[in-house]
C-alpha positions as CSV (number, residue, x, y, z in Angstrom):
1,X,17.9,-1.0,18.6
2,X,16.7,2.8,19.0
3,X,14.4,3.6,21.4
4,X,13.9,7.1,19.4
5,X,9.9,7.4,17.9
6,X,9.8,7.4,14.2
7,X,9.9,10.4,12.0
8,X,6.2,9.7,10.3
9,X,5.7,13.4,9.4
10,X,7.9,16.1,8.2
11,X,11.0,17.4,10.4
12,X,9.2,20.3,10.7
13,X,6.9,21.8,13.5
14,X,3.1,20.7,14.4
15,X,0.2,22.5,12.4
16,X,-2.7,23.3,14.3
17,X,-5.9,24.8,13.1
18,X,-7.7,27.6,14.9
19,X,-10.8,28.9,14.8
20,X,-13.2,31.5,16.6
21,X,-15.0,30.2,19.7
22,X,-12.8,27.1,18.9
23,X,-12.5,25.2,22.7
24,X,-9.5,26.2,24.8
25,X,-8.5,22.1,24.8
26,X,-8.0,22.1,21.1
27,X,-4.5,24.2,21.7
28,X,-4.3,22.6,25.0
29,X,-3.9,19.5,23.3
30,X,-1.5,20.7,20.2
31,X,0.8,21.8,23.0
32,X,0.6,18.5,24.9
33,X,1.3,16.7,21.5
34,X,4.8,19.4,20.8
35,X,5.4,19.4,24.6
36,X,5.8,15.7,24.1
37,X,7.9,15.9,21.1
38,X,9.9,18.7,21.2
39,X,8.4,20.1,18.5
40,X,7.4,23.8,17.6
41,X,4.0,24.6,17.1
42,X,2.4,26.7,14.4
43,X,-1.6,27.7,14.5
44,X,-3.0,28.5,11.6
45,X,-6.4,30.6,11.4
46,X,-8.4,30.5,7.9
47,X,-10.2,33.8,7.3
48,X,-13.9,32.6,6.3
49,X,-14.6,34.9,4.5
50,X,-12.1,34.0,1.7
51,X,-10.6,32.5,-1.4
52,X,-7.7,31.6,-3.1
53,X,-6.9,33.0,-6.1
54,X,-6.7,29.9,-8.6
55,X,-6.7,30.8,-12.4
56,X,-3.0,30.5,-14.4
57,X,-1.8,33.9,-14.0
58,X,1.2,35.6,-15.6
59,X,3.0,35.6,-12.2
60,X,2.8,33.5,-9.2
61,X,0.5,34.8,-6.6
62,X,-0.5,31.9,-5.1
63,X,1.5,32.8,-1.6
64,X,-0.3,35.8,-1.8
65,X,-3.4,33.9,-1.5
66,X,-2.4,31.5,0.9
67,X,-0.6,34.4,3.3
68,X,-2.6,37.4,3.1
69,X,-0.6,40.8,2.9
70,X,-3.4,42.9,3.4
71,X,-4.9,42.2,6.5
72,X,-8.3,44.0,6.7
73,X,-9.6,45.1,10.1
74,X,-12.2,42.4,10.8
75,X,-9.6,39.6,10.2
76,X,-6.8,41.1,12.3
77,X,-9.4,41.9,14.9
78,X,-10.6,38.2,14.6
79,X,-6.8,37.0,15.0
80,X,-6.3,39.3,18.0
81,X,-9.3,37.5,19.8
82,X,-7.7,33.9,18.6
83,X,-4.2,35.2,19.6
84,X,-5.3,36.2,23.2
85,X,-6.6,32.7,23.6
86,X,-3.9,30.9,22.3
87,X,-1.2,33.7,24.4
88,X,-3.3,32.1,28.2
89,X,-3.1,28.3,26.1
90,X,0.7,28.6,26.0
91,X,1.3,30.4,28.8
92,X,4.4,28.7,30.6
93,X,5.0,26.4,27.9
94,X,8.9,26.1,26.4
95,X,7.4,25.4,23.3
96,X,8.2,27.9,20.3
97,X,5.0,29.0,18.6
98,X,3.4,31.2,16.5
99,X,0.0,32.1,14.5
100,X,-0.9,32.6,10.6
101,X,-3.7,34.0,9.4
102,X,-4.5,32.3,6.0
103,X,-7.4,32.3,3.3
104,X,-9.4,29.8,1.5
105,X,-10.8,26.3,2.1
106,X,-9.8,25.5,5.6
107,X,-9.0,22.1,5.0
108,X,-6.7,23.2,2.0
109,X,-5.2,25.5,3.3
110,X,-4.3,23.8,6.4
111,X,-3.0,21.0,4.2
112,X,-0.6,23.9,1.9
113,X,0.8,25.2,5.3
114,X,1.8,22.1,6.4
115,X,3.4,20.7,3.1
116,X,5.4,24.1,3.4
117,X,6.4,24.0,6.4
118,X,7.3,20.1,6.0
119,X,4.8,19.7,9.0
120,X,5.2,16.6,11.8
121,X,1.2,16.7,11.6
122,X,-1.7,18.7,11.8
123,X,-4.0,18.8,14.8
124,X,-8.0,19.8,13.9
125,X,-11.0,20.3,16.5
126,X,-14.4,19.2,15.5
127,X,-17.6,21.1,14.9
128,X,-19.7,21.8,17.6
129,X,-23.1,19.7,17.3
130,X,-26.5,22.0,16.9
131,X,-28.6,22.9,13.4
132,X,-25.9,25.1,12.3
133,X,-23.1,23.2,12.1
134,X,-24.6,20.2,10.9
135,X,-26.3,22.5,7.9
136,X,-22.5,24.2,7.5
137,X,-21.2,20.5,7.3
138,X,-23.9,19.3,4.9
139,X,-23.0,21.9,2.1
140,X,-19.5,22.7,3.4
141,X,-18.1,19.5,4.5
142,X,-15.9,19.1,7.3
143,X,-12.1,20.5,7.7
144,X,-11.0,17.4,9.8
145,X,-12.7,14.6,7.3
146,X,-10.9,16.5,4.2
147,X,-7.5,16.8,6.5
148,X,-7.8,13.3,6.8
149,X,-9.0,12.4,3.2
150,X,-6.0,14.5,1.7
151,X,-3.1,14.3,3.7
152,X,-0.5,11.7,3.9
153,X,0.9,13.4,7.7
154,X,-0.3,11.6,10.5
155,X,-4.0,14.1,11.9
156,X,-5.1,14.2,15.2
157,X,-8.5,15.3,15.4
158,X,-9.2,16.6,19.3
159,X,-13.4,16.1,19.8
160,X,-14.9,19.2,21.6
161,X,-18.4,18.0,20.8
162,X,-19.2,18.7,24.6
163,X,-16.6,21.2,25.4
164,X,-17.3,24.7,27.1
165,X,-15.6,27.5,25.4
């Protein structure tokens, strides 16, 4: 009998969703979780302010959509702040890592990454409680409930209801 743990995901690494003003123990714990396993990590970052292109097209642009070429300056200034955070997160650790900067729903696209990369699982934060993110929630719904409702890799959802930033 094996004591080895069981391959439930994908072979490949751990998919983690980042955010701005996201708390530090979000990463902290997607480390813990690929410390643990020997796994690389990969954060993904969802530009808000975007969409995928959809519509049956002559050509296949779809990874266009999901990995943005063009990077305008308030995205890449956006990643810089998340990569800085994630940079002091990792500090010291072994484990390989690396960000993407996607667009579109955040709980699709966190869910396309992760088929691509034949993920081991995806790790999500919650929302922060206050007005605004229970309003955002209400007509938006929440990236770790559609993770969970859409995803057949195992999701670990880290709560940072309380957390500082």
């Amino acid at each position: 009998m094996s004591k080895e743990p069981p391959h439930v995901g994908g072979a490949g690494p751990i998919v983690a969703g980042a955010m701005l003003k996201q708390p530090r123990r979000v990463a902290l714990e997607a480390r813990a979780l690929a410390e643990s396993l020997g796994s690389a990590l990969v954060f993904a970052y969802v530009e808000p302010n975007s969409y995928m292109v959809e519509w049956e097209l002559k050509e296949d642009i779809r990874g266009n959509s999901l990995n943005p070429k063009d990077i305008d300056e308030d995205m890449s200034a956006d990643a810089a702040d998340i990569m800085r955070i994630l940079d002091s997160c990792m500090a010291g650790s072994k484990v390989e890592w690396s960000l993407k900067v996607l667009t579109g729903e955040p709980g699709k696209a966190l869910s396309r990454l992760a088929d691509e990369l034949h993920a081991r699982m995806i790790v999500v934060g919650t929302r922060h409680k206050g007005f605004g993110a229970h309003l955002s929630e209400l007509f938006n719904g929440s990236t770790a409930s559609h993770v969970i409702a859409h995803q057949s890799l195992p999701v670990v959802v880290v709560p940072v209801h309380h957390e500082d930033r």
